[in-house]
N, C-alpha and C positions, 0 to 999 in steps of 0.2 A: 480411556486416557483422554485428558485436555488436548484439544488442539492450541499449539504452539502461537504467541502474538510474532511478527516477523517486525523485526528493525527495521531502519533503512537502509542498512546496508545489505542486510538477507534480502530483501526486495532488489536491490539492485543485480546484487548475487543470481538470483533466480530470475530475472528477466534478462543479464547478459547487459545493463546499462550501466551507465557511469552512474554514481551517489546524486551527482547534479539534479539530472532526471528522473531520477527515485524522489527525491526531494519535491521537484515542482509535483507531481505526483499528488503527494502525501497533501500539498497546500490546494489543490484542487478543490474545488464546492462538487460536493456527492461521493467522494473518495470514500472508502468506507473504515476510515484511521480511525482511533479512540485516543483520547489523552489520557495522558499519566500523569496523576498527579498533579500541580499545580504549576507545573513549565510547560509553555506552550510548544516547544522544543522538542518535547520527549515522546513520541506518538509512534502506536503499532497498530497492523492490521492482521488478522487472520490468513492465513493463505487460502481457506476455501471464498473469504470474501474478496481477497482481491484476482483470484480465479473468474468469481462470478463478475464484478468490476470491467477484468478484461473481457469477457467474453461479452458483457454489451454492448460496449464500447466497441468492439469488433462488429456486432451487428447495426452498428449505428452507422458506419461508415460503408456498408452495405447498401 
């Protein structure tokens, strides 16, 4: 089975933050989001990549 692209509001949903915060997120240099399509607007990320995302970013602040 495909793993699922997650929205921004599923990202918010699963991290417990507001959409605002999902948002800057997503606009981030190294985020690991893909565009859809021709609107710069419309962008998902996998959930095992933004797993891995968080967890360096975790070790970064370590």
């Amino acid at each position: 089975m495909t793993e699922k692209y997650m929205t921004v509001k599923e990202v918010a949903e699963y991290l417990g933050c507001g959409k605002t915060l999902a948002y800057k997120m997503f606009r981030r240099k190294g985020f690991p989001s893909v565009l859809i399509g021709d609107s710069k607007s419309c962008r998902r990320v996998k959930k095992s990549k933004l797993d891995a995302y968080l967890e360096a970013e975790a070790n970064k602040q370590k």
